[in-house]
C-alpha positions as CSV (number, residue, x, y, z in Angstrom):
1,X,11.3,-17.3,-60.2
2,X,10.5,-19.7,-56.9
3,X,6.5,-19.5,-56.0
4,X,6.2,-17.1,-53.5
5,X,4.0,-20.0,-51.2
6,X,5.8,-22.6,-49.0
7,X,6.5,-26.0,-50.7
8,X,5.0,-27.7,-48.1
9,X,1.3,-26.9,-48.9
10,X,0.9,-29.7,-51.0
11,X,2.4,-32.5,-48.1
12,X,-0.8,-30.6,-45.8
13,X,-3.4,-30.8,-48.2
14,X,-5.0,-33.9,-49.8
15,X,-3.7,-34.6,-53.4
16,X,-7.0,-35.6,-54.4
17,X,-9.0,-32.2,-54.0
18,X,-6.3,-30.9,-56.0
19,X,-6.4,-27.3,-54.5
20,X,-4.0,-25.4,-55.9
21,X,-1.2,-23.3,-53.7
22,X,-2.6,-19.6,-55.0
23,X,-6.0,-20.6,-54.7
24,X,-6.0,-21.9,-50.8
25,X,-3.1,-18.6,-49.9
26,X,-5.6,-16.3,-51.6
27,X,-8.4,-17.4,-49.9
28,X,-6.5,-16.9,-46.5
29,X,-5.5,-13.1,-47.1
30,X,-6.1,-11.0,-43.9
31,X,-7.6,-13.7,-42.0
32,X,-11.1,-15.2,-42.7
33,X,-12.9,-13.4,-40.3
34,X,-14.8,-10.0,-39.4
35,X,-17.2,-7.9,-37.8
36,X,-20.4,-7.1,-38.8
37,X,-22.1,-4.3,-38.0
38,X,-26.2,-5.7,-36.8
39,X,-27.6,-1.7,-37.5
40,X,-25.7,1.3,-39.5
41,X,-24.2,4.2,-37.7
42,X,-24.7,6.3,-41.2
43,X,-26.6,9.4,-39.4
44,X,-25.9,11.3,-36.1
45,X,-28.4,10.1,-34.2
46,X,-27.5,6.2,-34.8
47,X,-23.8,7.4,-34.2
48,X,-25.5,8.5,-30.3
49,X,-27.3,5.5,-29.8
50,X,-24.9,2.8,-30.4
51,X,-21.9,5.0,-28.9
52,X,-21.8,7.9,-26.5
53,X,-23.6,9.3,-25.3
54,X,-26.7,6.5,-25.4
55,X,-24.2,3.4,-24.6
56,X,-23.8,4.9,-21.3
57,X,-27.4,3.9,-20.4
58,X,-26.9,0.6,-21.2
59,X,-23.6,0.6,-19.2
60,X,-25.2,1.8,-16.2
61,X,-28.1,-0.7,-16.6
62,X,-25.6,-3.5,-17.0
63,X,-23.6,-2.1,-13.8
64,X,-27.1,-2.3,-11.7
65,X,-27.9,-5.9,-12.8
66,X,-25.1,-7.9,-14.6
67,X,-27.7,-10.2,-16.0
68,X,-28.4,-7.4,-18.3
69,X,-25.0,-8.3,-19.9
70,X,-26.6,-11.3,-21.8
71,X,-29.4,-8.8,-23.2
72,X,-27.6,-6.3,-24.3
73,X,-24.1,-7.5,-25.3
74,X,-22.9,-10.2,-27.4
75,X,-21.1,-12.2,-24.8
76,X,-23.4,-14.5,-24.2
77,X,-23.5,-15.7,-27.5
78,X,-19.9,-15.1,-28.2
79,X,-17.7,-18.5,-28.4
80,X,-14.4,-18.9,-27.9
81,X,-12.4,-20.6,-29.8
82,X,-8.7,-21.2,-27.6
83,X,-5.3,-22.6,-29.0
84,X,-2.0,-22.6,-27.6
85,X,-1.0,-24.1,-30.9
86,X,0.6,-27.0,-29.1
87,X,-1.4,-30.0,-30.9
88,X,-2.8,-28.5,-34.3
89,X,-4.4,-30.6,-37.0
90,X,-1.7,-33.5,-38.2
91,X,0.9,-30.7,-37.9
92,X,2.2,-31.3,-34.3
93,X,3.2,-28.2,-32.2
94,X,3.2,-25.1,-34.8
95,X,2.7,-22.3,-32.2
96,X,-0.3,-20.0,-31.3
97,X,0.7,-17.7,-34.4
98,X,0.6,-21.0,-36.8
99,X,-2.6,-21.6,-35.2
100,X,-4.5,-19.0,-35.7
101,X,-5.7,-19.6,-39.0
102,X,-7.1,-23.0,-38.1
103,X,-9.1,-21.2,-35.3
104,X,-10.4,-18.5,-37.3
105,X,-11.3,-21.2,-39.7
106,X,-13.1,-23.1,-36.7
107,X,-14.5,-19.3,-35.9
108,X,-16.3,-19.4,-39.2
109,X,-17.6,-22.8,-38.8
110,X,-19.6,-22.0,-35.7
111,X,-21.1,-19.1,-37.8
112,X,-22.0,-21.2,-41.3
113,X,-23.4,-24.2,-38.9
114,X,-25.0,-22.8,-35.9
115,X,-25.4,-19.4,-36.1
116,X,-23.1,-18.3,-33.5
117,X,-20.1,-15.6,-33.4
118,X,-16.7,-16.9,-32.5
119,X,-13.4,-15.1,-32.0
120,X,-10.4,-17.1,-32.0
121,X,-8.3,-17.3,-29.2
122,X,-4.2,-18.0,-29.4
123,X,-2.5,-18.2,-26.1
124,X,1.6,-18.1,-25.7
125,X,2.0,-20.4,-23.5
126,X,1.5,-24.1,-22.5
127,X,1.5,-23.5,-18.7
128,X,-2.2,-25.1,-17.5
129,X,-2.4,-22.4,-14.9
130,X,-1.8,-19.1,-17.1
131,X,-4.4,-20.9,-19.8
132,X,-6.9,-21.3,-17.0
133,X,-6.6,-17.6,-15.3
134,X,-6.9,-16.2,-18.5
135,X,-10.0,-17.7,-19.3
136,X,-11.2,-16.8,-15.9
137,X,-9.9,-13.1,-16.3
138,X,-11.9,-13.1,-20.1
139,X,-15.2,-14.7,-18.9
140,X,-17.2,-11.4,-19.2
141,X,-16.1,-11.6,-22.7
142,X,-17.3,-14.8,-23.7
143,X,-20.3,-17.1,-23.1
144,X,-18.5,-20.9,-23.7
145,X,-15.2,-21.4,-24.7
146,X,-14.4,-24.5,-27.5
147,X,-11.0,-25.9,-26.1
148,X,-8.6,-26.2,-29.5
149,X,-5.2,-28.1,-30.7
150,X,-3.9,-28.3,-26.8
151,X,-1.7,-31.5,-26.4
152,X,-2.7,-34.6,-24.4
153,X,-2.0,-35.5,-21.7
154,X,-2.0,-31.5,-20.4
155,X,-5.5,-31.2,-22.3
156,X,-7.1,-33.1,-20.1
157,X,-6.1,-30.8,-17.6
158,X,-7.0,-27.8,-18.6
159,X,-10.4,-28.8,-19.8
160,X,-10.9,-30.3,-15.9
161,X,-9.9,-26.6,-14.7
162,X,-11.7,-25.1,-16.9
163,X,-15.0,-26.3,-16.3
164,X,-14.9,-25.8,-12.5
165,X,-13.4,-22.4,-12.7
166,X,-16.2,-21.2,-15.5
167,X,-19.5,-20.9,-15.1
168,X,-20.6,-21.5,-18.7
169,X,-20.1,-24.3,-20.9
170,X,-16.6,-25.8,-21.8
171,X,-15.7,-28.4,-24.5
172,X,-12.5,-29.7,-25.7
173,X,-13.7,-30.2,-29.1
174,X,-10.4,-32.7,-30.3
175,X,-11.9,-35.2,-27.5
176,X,-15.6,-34.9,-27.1
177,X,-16.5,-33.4,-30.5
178,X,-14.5,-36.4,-32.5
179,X,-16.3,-39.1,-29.9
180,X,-19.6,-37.5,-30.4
181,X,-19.3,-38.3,-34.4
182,X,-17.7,-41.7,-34.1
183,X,-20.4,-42.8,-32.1
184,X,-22.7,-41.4,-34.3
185,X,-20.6,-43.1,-36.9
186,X,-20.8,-46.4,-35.0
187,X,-24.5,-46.4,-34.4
188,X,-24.7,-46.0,-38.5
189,X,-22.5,-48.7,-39.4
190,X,-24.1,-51.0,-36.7
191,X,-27.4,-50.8,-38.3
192,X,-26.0,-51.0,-41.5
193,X,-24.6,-54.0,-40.6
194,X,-27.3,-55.4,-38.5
195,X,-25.0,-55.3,-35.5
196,X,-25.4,-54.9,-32.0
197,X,-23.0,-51.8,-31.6
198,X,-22.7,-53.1,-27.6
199,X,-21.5,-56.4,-28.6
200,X,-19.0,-55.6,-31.1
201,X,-15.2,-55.4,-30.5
202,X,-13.8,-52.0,-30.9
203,X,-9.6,-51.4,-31.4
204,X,-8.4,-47.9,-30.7
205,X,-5.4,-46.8,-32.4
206,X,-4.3,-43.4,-30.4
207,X,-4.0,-42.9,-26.7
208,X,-4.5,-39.1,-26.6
209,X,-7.4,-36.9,-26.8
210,X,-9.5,-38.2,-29.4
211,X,-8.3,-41.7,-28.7
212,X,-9.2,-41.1,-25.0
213,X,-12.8,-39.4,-25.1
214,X,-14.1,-42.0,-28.4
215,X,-13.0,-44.7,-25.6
216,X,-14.9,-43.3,-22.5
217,X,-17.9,-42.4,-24.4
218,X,-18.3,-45.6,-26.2
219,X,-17.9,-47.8,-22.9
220,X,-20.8,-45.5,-21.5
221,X,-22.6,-46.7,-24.6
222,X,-22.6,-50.1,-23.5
223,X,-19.8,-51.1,-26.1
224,X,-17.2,-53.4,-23.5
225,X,-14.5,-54.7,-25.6
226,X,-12.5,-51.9,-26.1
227,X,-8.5,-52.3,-26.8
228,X,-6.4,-48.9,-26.8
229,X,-2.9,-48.6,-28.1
230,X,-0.6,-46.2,-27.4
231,X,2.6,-45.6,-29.5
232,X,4.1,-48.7,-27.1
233,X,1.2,-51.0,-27.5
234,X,-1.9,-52.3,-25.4
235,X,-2.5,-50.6,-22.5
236,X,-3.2,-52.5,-20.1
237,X,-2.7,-52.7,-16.1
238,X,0.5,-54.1,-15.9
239,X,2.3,-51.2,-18.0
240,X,4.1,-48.9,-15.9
241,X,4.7,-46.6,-18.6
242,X,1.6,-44.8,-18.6
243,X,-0.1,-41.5,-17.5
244,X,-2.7,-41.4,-15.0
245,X,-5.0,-40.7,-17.8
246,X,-4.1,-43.8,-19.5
247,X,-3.5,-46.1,-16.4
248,X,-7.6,-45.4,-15.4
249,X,-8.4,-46.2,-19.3
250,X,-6.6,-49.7,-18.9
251,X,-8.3,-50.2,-15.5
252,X,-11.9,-49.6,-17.7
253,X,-11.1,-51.0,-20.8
254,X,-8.8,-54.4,-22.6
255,X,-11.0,-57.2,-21.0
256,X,-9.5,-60.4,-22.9
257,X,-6.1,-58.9,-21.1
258,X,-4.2,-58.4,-24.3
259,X,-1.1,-57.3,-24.0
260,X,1.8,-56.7,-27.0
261,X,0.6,-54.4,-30.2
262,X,-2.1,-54.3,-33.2
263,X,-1.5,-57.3,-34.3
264,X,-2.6,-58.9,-30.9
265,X,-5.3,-56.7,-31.1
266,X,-6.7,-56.5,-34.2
267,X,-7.1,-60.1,-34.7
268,X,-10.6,-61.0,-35.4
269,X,-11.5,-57.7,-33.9
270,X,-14.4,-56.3,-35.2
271,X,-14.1,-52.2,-35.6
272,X,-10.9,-50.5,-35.9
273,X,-10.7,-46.6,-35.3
274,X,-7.4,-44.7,-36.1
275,X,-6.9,-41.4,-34.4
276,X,-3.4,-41.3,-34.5
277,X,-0.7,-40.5,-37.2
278,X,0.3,-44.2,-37.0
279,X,0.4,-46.4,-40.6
280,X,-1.6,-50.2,-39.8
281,X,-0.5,-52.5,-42.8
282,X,-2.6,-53.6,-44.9
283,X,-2.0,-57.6,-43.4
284,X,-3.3,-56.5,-40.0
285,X,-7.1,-55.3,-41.7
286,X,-6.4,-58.5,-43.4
287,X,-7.2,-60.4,-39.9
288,X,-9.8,-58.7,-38.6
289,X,-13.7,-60.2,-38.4
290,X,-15.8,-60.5,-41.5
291,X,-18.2,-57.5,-42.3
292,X,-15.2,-55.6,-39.9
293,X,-15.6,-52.0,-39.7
294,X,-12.4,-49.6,-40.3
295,X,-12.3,-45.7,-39.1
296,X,-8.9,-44.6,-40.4
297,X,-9.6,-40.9,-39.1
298,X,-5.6,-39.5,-39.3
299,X,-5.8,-36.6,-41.3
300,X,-4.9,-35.4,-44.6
301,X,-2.8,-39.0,-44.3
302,X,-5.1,-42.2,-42.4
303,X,-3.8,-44.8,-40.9
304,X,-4.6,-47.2,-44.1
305,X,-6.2,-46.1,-47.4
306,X,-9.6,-46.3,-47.8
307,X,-9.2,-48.1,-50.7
308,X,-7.4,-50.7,-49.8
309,X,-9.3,-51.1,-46.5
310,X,-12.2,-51.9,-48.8
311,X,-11.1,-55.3,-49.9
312,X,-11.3,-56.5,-46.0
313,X,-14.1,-54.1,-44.5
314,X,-17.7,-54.0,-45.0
315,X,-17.8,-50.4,-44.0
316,X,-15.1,-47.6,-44.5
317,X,-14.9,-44.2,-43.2
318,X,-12.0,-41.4,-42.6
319,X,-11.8,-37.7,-41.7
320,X,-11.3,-36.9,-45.3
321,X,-13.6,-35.0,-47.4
322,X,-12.8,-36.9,-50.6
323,X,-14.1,-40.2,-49.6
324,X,-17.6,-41.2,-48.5
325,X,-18.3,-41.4,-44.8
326,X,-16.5,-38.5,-43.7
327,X,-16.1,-38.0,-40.0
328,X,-16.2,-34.6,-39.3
329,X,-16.4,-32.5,-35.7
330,X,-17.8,-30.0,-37.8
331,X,-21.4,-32.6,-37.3
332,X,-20.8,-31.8,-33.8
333,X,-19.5,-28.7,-32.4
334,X,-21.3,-26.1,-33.7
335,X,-25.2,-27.8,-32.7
336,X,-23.4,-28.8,-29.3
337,X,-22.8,-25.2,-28.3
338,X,-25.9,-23.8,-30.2
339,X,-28.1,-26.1,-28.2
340,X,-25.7,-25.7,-24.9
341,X,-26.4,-21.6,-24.6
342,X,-29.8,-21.8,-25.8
343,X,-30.6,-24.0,-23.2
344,X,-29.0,-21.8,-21.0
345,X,-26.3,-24.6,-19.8
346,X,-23.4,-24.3,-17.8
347,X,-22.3,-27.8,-18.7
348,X,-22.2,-29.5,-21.4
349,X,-22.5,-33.1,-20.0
350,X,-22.3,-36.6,-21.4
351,X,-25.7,-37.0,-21.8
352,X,-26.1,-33.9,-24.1
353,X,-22.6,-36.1,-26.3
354,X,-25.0,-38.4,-26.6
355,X,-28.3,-37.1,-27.8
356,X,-26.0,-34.9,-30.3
357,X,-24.7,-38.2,-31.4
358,X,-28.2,-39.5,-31.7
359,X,-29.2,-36.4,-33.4
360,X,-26.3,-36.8,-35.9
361,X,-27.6,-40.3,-36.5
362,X,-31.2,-39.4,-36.7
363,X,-30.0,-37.3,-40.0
364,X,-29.3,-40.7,-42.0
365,X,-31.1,-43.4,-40.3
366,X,-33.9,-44.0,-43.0
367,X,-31.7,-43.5,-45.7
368,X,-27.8,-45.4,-44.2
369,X,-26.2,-47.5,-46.5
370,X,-22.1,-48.7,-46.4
371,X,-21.1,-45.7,-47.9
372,X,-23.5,-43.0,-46.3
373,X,-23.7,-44.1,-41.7
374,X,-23.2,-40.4,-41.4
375,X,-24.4,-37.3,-42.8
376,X,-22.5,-35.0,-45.6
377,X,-20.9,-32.2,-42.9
378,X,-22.9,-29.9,-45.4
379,X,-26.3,-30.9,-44.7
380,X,-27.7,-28.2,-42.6
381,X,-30.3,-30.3,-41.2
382,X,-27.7,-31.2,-38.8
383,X,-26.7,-28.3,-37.1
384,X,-30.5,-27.5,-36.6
385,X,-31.5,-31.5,-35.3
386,X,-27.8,-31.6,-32.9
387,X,-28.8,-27.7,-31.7
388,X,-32.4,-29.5,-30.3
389,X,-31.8,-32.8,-29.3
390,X,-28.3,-30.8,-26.8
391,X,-30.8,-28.5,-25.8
392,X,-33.4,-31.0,-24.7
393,X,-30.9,-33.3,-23.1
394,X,-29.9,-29.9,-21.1
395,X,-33.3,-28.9,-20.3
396,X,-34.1,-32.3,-18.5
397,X,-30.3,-32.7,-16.8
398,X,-30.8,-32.2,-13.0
């Protein structure tokens, strides 16, 4: 008799957890989420006070002064978490149903590392206009939405949209949470190294959302040799096969002019960070700078094994949790939105990235060595130090 779980379970997850297929299935049985109750309704009288006829006060109030709302409802506190399924993990586009268990999963993130309720969100459709309108029509529900798995170039879009049509904080957490950790991760191996982060020379394998936002918030760093490659190669300003998203990146990034592919750009090249599902061969790390520094973030699969990686860079790190120097948005997200509402934010702007990178950082800085430039995802001083340092950074913003 066949297993009753699909065979390809064990291409998704990585063979060296060694999870088995029951164990992960069961663990997933009728979702991995619910709701709590904060008081009992075990008499009468609690029954009236959290339904009718008591609720009805509170309704009124709230109808007099919808400030009340963020008193006496959960909204305010309330994340969430939207998919359209269109750009989920390493899977590709798997649907809003497929989703939903990676949201739910991200749901109960928010909750173990921040404190905060999330309810998942999977939308059936791709269109940037119905995504928007139904965030606007759901805004009394919610008090920051985490943008999820939505495709580049549209999710660059819809995050724009988003944050002028809402009036409470909005993060696409596959761009800005993954640059908030690599530069976290960065300012580790720097120090590690004894570098100046500014002055070393960063390749960027992936052109999309991750690729794009680690890009833009490391040249606001002050690091200014940054290559990008798409799947056709440097981008660069005399390409005329690129997006407008990727045409303004060439115009602010590649200043040696390189044009071609990795091997033009990884030559003596200093960091290389993979956030695509691209393979680099092992020959290419081979000609990189001494004491280079290799982010192979592709997940379950990176770009080049860690171990093998090893024999060319000083430091190694990859979005797995098998390995040492994993970089996780889960260091991120939930202290960014934690520290964004209790600041009372309606942005969450580049300066709060980078005091939650610094924060991040901060964890490890008296204790970094080559195998340890970023905190275990675990640690729940990080939640706690991000949460502060965002909320800080949002309390001084003008």
């Amino acid at each position: 008799m066949g297993s009753q779980y699909p065979e390809r379970v064990s291409e998704i997850v990585p063979s060296q957890i060694a999870i088995g297929d029951d164990e992960i299935f069961d663990a997933h049985v009728g979702g991995k989420l619910s709701v709590e109750m904060k008081a009992p309704l075990d008499t009468q009288r609690a029954l009236s006070i959290a339904y009718t006829p008591g609720v009805a006060q509170v309704s009124r109030a709230i109808a007099a002064d919808r400030t009340l709302a963020d008193r006496y409802t959960w909204a305010n506190r309330l994340v969430a978490v939207v998919s359209d399924g269109s750009a989920v993990l390493g899977l590709g586009d798997i649907g809003p149903a497929a989703a939903l268990p990676v949201m739910e999963g991200k749901s109960a993130l928010f909750k173990q590392f921040a404190g905060l309720d999330a309810i998942p969100i999977v939308l059936d459709t791709k269109d940037p206009d119905e995504i928007v309108e139904t965030l606007v029509r759901l805004r009394p529900t919610f008090g920051a939405v985490n943008l999820e798995d939505i495709s580049a170039p549209r999710c660059f879009e819809i995050e724009r949209r988003a944050i002028e049509a809402l009036d409470c904080p909005v993060m696409h957490d596959d761009q800005h949470g993954t640059a908030i950790v690599v530069l976290a991760a960065l300012m580790g191996a720097a120090k590690t190294l004894g570098r100046d982060m500014g002055s070393m020379r960063v390749v960027v394998s992936g052109a999309g959302a991750a690729g794009v936002a680690c890009s833009k918030l490391l040249l606001a760093m002050g690091v200014s040799d940054i290559t990008v490659l798409d799947s056709r190669g440097i981008l660069h300003t005399g390409r005329d096969d690129m997006n407008v998203v990727k045409t303004d990146l060439a115009r602010n990034s590649n200043p040696r002019g390189l044009a071609g592919g990795m091997v033009e750009a990884l030559k003596e090249a200093d960091v290389f960070l993979g956030v695509s599902a691209g393979v680099v061969p092992e020959e290419l790390i081979a000609t990189m700078a001494s004491d280079c520094v290799v982010f192979a973030l592709s997940n379950p699969d990176p770009e080049i094994h860690p171990d093998i990686a090893a024999k060319y860079a000083a430091v190694v790190a990859t979005g797995r949790s098998d390995f040492p120097n994993q970089i996780n948005n889960v260091l991120a997200f939930p202290g960014v939105f934690r520290g964004a509402l209790d600041a009372g934010a309606r942005r969450i702007t580049e300066k709060m990235m980078v005091a939650a990178a610094e924060a991040i950082f901060s964890v490890v800085s008296d204790d970094l060595s080559a195998d340890r430039i970023v905190p275990s995802p675990l640690d729940p001083a990080v939640g706690e130090a991000v949460a502060q340092a965002v909320a800080r950074a949002a309390d001084s913003s003008a």
